[in-house]
N, C-alpha and C positions, 0 to 999 in steps of 0.2 A: 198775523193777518190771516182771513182765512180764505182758504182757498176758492180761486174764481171761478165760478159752475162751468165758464166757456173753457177754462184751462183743464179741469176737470175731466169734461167731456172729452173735448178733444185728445188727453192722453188713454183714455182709454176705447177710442174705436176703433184700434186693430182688435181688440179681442173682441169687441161688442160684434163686430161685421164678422168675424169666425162663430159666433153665437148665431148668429140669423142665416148664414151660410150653411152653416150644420145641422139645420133642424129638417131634415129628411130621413126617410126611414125606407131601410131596403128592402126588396120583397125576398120571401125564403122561398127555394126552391120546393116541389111538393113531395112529398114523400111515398113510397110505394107501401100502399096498404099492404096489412095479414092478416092472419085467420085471430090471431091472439092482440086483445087490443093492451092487454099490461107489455105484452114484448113490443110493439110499434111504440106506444112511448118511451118505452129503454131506448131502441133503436134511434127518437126523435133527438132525445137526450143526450144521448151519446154522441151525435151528429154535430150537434149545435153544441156543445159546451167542452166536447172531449172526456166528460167524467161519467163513470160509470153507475147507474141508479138500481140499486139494490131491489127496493120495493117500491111498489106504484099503488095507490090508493085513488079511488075515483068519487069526486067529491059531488060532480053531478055530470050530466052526459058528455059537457065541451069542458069541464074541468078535471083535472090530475093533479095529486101533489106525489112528486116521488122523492126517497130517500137518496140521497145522492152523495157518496163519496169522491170529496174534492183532497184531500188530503191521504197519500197512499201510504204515509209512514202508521199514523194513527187509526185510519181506516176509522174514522169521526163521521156521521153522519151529517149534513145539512138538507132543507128542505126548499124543495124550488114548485114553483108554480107552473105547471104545464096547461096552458089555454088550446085548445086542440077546435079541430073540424073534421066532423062525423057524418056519415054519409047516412040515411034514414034506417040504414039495418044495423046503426054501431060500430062498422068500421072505419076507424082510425083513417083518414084522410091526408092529415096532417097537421101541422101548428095552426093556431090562430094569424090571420093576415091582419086581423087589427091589436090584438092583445099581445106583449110578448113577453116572453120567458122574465118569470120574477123572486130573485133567492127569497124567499121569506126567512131564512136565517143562514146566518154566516159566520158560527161558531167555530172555533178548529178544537178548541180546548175541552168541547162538550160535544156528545153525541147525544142526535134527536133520530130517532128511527121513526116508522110509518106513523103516521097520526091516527088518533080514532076522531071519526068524523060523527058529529054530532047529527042523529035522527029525525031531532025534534026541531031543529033549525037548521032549514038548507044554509048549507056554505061556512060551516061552522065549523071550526078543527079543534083539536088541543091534542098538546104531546108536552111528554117530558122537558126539561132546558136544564140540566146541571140537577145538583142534589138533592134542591131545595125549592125550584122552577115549574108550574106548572104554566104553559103558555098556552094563548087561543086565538085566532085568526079568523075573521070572519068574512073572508072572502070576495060575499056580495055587497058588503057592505060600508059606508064613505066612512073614512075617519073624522074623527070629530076636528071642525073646525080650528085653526087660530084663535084662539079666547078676546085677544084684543088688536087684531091685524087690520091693518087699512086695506081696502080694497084692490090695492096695486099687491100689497103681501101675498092678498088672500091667491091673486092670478100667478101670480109667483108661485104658488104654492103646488098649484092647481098643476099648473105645468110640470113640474118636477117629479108631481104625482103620477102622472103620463105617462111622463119618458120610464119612472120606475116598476109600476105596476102595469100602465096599460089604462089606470082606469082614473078620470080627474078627481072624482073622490079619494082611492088609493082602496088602501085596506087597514078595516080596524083591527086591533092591534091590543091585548089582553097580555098583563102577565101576573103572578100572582107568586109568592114569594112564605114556605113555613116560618113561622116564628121558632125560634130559637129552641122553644123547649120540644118542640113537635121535629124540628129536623132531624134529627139521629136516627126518626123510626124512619126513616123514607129511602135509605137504604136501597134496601130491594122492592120496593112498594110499587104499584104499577095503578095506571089507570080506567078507569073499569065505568062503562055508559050507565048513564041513569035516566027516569021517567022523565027529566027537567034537566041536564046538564052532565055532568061529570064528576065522579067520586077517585079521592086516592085513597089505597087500600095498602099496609103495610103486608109484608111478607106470611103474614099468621092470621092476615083477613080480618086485622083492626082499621076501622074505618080512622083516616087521618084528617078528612077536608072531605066536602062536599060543596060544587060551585053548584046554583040553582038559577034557572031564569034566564029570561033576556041581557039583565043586568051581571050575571054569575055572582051574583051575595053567596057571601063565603057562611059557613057552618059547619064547626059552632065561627063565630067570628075571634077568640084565641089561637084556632088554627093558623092565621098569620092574616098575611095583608095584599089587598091586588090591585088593580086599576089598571081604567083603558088608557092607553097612549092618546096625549092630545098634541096635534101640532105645534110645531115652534117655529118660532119667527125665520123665515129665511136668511141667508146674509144681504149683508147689502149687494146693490145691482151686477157691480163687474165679479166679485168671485160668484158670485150667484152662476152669472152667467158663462165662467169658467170652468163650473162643475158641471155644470149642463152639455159643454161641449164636450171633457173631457169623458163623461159614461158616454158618449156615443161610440158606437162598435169599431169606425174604422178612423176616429181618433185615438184616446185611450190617453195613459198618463204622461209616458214618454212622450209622444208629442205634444203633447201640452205646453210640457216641458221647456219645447223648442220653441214654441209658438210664445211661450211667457216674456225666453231669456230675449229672442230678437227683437219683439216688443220692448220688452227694460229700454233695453242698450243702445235701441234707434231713438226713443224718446229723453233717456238720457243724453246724447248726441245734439239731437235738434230742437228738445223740450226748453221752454224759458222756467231759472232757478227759481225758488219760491224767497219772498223777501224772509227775516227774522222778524218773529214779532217782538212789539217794543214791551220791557216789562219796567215794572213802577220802579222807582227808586231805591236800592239798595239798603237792605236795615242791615248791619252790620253784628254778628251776635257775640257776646260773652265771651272770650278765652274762654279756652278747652280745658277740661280737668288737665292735668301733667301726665293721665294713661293712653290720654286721647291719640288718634293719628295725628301729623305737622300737618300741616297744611300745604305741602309741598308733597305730600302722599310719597316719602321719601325710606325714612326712615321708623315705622312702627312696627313694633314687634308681630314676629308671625306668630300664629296660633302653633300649637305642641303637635307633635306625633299625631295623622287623626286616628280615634280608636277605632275596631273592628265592630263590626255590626254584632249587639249584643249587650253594649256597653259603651249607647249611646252620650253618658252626660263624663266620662272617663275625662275629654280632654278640655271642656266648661269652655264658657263664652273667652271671644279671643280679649273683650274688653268691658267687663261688667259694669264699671261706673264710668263708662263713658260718658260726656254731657250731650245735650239734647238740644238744639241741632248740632250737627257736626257744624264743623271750621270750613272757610269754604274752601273749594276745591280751585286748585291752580288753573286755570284754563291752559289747555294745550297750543293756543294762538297767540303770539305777541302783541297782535292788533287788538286785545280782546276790550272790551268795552265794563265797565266797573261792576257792572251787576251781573256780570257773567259769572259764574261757580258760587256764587254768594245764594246761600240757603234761605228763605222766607220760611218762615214760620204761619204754619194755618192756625195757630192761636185764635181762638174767637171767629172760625172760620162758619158761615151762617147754614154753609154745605155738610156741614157735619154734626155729629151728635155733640151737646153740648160738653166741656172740657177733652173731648176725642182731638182735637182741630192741636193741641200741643204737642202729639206723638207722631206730627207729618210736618215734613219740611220739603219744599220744591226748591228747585232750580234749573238752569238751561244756562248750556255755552257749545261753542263750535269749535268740531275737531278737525277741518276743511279748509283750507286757507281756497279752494277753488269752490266752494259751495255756501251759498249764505245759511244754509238748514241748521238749523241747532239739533242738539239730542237734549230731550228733556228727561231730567231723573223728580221721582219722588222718594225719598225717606222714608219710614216711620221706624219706631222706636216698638221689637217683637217684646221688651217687658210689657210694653201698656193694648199693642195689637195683634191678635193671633191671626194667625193667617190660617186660611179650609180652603177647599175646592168641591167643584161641581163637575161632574160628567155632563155633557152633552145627549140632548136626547139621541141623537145620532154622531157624533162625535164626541169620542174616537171610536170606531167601531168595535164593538167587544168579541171576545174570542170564547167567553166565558157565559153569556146568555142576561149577563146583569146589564142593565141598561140603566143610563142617566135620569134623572128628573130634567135638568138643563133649568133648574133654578135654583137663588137661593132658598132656603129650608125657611117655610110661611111658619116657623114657632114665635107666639106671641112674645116670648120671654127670648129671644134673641133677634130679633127683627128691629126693636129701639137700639141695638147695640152694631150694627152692620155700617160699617161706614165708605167703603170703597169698596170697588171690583175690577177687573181686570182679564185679558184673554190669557189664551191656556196655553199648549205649545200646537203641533203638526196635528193633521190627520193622520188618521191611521195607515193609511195609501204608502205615506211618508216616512216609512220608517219602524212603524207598528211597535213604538215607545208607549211604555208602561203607563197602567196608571190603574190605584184605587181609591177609594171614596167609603171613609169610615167604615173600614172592614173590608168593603164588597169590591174583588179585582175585577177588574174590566179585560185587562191587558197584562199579560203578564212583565215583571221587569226584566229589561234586558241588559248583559254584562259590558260595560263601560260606558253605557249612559250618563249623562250628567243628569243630577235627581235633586228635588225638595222635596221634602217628608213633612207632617205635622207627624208627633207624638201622643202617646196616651195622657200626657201631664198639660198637653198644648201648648210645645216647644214646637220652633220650626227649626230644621235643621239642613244639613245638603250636601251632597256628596257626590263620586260617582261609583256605579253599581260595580262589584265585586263580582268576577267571575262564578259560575258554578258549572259543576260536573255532571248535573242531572240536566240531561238534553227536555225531560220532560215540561210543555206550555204551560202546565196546570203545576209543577214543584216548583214556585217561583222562591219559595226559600224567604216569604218576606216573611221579618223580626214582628215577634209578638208588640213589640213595643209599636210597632208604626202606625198610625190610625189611615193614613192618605200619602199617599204619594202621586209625584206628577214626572215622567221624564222625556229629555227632549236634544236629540242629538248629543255629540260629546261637549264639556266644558266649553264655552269660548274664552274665559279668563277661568284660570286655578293657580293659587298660590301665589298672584301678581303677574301671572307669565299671559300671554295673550295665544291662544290655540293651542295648548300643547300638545295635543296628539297630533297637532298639521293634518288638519281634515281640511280640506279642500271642497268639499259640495257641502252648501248651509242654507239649498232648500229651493235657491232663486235660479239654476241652470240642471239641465240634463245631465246625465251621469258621466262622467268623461270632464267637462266645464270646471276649470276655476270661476269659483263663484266670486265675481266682484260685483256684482250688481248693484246696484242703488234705485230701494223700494223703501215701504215702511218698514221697518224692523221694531224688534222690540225684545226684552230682556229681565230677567231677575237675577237676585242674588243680595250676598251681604256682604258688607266692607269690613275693612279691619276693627271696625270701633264696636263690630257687633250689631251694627243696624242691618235692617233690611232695606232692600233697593230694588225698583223697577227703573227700565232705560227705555226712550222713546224718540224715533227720530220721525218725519215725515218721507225722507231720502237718503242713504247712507247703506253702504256697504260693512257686511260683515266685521271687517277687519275694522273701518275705524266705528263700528259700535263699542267693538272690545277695548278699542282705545278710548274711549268714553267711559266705559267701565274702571279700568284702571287711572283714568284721571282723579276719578272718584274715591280712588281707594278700595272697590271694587276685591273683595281676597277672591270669592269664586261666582262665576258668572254664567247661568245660563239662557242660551238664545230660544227665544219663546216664537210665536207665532209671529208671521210676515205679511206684506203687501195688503193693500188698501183694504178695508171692511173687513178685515179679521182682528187688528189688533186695536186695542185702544182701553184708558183705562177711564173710568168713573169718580166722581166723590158722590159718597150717596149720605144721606139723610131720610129716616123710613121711621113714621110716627102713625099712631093710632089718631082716628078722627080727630081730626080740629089741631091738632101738632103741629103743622106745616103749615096752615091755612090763617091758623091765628097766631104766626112766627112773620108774619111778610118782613119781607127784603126791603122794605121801602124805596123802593124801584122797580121800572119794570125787569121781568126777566128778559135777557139777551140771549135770546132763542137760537143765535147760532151753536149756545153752550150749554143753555142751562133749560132745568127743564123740569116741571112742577107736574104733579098729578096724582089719581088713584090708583093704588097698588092691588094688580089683579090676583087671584088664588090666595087674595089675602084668609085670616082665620075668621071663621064665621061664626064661632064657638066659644067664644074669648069674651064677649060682650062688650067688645069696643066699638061694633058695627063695620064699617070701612075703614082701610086704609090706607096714609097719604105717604107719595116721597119728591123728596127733590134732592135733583142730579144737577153733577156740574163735571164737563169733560176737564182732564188734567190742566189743558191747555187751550184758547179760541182757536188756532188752527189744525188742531187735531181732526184732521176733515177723514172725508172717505169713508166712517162707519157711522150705522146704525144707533141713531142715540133717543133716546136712554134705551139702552142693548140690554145689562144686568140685571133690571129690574123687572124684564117680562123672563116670558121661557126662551131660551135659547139653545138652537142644534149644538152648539160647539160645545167643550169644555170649558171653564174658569176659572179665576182663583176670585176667591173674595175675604174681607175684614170688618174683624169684628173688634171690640174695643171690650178688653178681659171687664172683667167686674170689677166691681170699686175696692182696693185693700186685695188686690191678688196679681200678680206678676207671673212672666214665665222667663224672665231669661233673655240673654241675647242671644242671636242664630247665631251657630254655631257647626262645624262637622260633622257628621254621622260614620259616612265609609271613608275608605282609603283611598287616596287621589291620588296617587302616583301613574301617572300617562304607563301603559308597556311599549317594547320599542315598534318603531314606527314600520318594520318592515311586518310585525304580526298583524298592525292596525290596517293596513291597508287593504286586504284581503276582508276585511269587517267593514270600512269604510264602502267599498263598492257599491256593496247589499245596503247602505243606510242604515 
């Protein structure tokens, strides 16, 4: 059933009323002019932020960008916006009272020294970003629009822009990226002004790149590839408006925190339960091959020794011919009702790409005897569906200078093949868990993470991360073989066991809190038979997610992203003109779930013309998020599937690292930090 807009609203006006509460901005004390206005901004800088700014660069009379070291092991540069007020002879006054301080990068892993400011276009910067990075910032100038936002997005957007830059436009936002064959010379190469833009110049005074223009068209164009950042859709309204509270100066994360968990736990308390929705009648499927798990998730063999990073297919799927769908799963509840743990098969599912809809099986049953909520699990079968991910254009914030698209990849020839999407894990805030995206590390990994990887062969596999002894951000030590990974807090189920390292914070309370709270949750992983699995509740705590997991046969499990308008998953369906249009439902669409239209950023070059998709949430009451979410750009990370080609397999999920918990009293000292 889906949820009631008044029930809706009303759980979430504690935070909405700390949202409109909070929107005040403090005035800065002024600052005592000097004779030198680069040291008055150090001193501005220093004042306001505690970190210390190397070099100061003046990009026009009331603007500064200084070098600023936040990071005092690596002594890494980052670049912050200094909006100042000049008195008519040039001295330094003090901050801007309307504009405020704005990191324009927030790299730890890469250093960005003084920018060269562009001559021929006020307000224009560019500086180095990493090896291969050259970035540009244009200062005076709006970011490009939301491509396909509603007007409530657009004001959402507007605002966030405000609070971050100072300015409702924001700032545009360039980066540009060597191709492959040209990286190696850039080395020592530096950046050097030109009559139109900006030139990079190898160490021996070989030209590498040349950006030209309003637009910076690259030359030659083999030099690699760039583009401006263009907005992404907000989240939906309440975290929206949680993030907005949380960057205000004299909230921040920690209280948030508190503000989150007393919200939960009062509306848990006095909130009315949400009913189950009723699902069709139970199709009952085929006996299980004889390798399969019982159906009592009791007795199936566990997977072998896992092998060491290196020699990833060492210990091979736990259950190769398993059958398709699994057996269903025991309900956890005596009272349970028949169609509970019993698997449906998307067979001929009209949300899918055609024969895709056999490689997904759904179901739902409750782990609560005091809650009517279900956890809803989806299936699929990783020989017939590979799984990828997407960075977030903004989340998770990279440390690296590589930033997300925050869509899936507009390629004609895998875009008929896309069949579902899905949310990613934390913020970055949260924990600052790993993550890269075909090659390119955002984040580096960290040691006892719980992890999914794709592979170079387009296997998914999972594990958690193996210690290392180089302290360094940038030696993450990741395996040639890995193409992607995504990581997110420790295991919530490994090896059958439910938490094994006994982590106690899982995202919903203040540091100190047993986290029991009951919000959205949500979850991946793969069961004994070698399937892969996504977990979905509307309300439920941590622990009986996990026991949701393991009802399911669940071998290793990790908890993904939380609370309303972050998590939720999709079935998509994504065809070239007339696909979709001359496929109708013969019926109308039920708008609470499903949802038909033209796919923006689609390929313009392909000679299909436009094109169409139609989305269908997992489940009708999967409320609270943004739908259809996967199909435009989006800030957050994700995972998305694809459906392998015809006559090609990869395998079941299976192992990568060693999962063996270390003991609890090392963990905990790790545990505090997130």
């Amino acid at each position: 059933m889906t949820a009631r807009p008044g029930n809706y609203l009303r759980s979430r006006l504690p935070l909405l009323a700390v949202a409109v509460a909070g929107a005040t901005l403090a005035r800065r004390p002024p600052a005592t002019p000097g004779d030198d206005p680069r040291a008055d901004v150090r001193a501005l800088v220093a004042r306001e932020t505690g970190f210390t700014a190397d070099e100061v660069v003046f990009v026009s009379d009331a603007t500064a960008v200084a070098a600023v070291v936040r990071d005092g092991e690596s002594r890494n540069h980052d670049l912050l916006r200094v909006p100042l007020r000049r008195a008519p002879n040039g001295t330094v006054l003090g901050l801007s009272r309307v504009e405020p301080l704005a990191w324009i990068t927030r790299t730890d892993a890469v250093d960005e020294t003084a920018p060269l400011v562009d001559a021929t276009h006020p307000g224009r910067i560019f500086f180095r970003s990493g090896p291969t990075g050259i970035e540009s910032r244009d200062l005076f100038a709006a970011a490009p629009p939301i491509a396909d936002g509603t007007a409530e997005e657009r004001v959402r957007g507007a605002i966030t822009r405000v609070q971050e830059t100072g300015r409702f436009g924001g700032i545009a936002s360039y980066r540009f990226d060597l191709s492959p064959e040209s990286a190696p010379k850039a080395d020592e190469a530096v950046l050097v002004a030109t009559a139109d833009g900006v030139a990079l110049k190898a160490a021996g005074g070989a030209l590498l790149v040349t950006l030209r223009g309003d637009t910076l068209a690259v030359e030659p164009p083999s030099a690699g590839s760039g583009q401006w950042d263009e907005a992404a859709h907000p989240p939906e309204l309440v975290p929206w408006a949680v993030d907005r509270v949380r960057g205000l100066s004299f909230v921040g994360d920690e209280k948030m925190q508190w503000i989150k968990a007393v919200a939960y736990t009062a509306w848990a308390t006095i909130g009315p339960g949400e009913a189950p929705e009723p699902l069709p009648a139970p199709v009952i499927p085929a006996p299980a091959a004889s390798n399969a798990a019982p159906s009592n998730g009791s007795a199936a063999p566990k997977p072998a020794t896992p092998p060491t990073a290196g020699d990833p297919k060492a210990n091979g799927p736990a259950s190769p011919a398993a059958a398709f769908p699994p057996p269903p799963v025991l309900p956890p509840l005596a009272d349970a009702t028949p169609e509970e743990g019993v698997f449906q098969s998307l067979k001929d599912d009209p949300f899918l790409a055609a024969g895709a809809g056999s490689a997904f099986a759904t179901t739902s049953f409750r782990v609560d005897k005091n809650r009517p909520v279900r956890v809803w699990i989806a299936v699929w079968d990783p020989r017939k569906i590979e799984l990828r991910m997407v960075a977030g254009t903004v989340e998770p914030q990279s440390t690296t200078g590589i930033r997300g698209t925050g869509e899936i990849p507009r390629d004609p020839k895998q875009l008929p093949r896309v069949v579902a999407a899905f949310n990613g894990g934390f913020q970055a805030l949260h924990g600052g868990y790993g993550m890269q995206v075909d090659g390119q590390l955002l984040l580096a990994p960290k040691a006892y993470a719980a992890t999914v990887l794709t592979l170079k062969d387009g296997a998914t596999a999972y594990g958690t991360w193996p210690a290392t002894t180089d302290p360094s951000p940038v030696a993450a030590g990741v395996p040639s073989v890995v193409t992607s990974f995504r990581q997110n807090m420790t295991p919530l189920v490994d090896g059958g066991v439910l938490d094994p390292w006994g982590r106690t914070w899982w995202g919903g309370t203040p540091p100190g809190w047993t986290d029991t709270i009951h919000t959205v949750r949500s979850a991946i992983g793969f069961t004994r038979e070698g399937f892969a699995i996504y977990a979905y509740s509307l309300d439920i705590s941590p622990q009986a997610l996990g026991e949701a997991l393991l009802a399911a046969r669940c071998d290793y499990g990790i908890h993904l992203d939380m609370n309303g308008g972050q998590a939720g998953f999709e079935f998509l369906r994504i065809a070239a003109q007339g696909g979709i249009t001359q496929a109708p439902l013969g019926r109308p669409l039920e708008k609470t779930w499903e949802a038909e239209g033209p796919l923006t950023h689609a390929p313009a070059d392909d000679g299909t013309g436009t094109w169409e998709f139609r989305a269908r949430r997992l489940f009708r009451g999967m409320a609270h998020m943004s739908f259809p979410r996967y199909v435009r750009r989006d800030g957050r990370d994700f995972f998305y599937l694809v459906a392998r080609p015809e006559g090609t397999t990869g395998g079941s999920a299976f192992r990568y690292f060693g999962t063996k918990p270390i003991p609890r009293e090392q963990w905990l000292p790790i545990q505090t930090k997130r």
